[in-house]
C-alpha positions in Angstrom: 49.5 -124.3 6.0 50.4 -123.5 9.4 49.2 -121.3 12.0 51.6 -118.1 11.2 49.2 -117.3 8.3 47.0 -115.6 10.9 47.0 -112.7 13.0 48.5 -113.1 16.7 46.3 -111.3 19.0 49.2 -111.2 21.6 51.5 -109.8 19.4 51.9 -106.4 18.0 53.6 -107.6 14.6 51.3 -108.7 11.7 52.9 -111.8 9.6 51.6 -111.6 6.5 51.6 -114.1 3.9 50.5 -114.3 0.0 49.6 -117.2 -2.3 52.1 -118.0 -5.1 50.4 -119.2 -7.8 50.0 -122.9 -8.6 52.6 -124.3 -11.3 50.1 -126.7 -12.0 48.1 -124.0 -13.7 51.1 -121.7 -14.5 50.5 -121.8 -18.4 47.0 -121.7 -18.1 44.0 -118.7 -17.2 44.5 -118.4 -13.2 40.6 -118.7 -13.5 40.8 -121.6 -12.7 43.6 -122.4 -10.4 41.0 -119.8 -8.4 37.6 -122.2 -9.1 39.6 -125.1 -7.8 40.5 -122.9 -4.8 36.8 -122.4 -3.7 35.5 -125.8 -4.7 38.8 -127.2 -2.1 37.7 -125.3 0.1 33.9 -126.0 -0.2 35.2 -129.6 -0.3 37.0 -128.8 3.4 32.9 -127.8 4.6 31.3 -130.8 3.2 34.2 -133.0 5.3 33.7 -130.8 8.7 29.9 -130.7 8.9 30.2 -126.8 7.3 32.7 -125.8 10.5 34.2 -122.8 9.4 36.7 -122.6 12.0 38.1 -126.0 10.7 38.7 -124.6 6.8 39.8 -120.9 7.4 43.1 -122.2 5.6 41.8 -122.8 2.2 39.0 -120.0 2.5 42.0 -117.9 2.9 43.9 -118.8 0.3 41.2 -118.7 -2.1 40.7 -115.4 -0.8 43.9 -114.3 -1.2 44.2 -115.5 -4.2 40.9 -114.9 -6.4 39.4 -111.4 -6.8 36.8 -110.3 -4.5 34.5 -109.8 -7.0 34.5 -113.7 -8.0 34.0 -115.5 -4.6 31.8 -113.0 -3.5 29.2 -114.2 -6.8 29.9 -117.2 -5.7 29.4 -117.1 -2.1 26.0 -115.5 -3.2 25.5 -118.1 -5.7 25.4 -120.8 -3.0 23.1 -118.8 -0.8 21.1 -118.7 -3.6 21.4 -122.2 -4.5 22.6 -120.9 -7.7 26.2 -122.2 -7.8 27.3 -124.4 -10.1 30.5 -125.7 -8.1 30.4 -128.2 -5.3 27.2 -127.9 -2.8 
């Protein structure tokens, strides 16, 4: 994904994007079109030594994309060495 997902600081216009969802999963529960999300990016920390800056894209589309409620567990879930994904 390119930069123009982001918010320009300079600018006074917002470009907003969404996620479509995945036809790989498009007769399937988006569940877990949304686990595979987070483990990606999870998978995007373990490559860049846990550099956030480096894997806003996939954190951002699984956050667009999953409810709040679901990465949030899981983000506590990993703090918590709970979570049953990628670690």
């Amino acid at each position: 994904m390119a930069e123009e997902n982001y918010i320009d600081l300079e600018s006074d216009i917002i470009n907003v994007k969404n996620v479509n969802p995945s036809k790989k999963f498009s007769t399937t529960n988006q569940a877990r079109y949304c686990w595979n999300l987070y483990n990606e990016w999870m998978l995007c920390m373990k490559k860049n030594d846990l550099d956030e800056e480096k894997c806003m894209t996939p954190r951002f589309v699984a956050d667009t994309f999953c409810p709040d409620e679901w990465y949030q567990k899981w983000d506590e879930d990993r703090e918590e060495e709970k979570f049953t994904g990628l670690k």
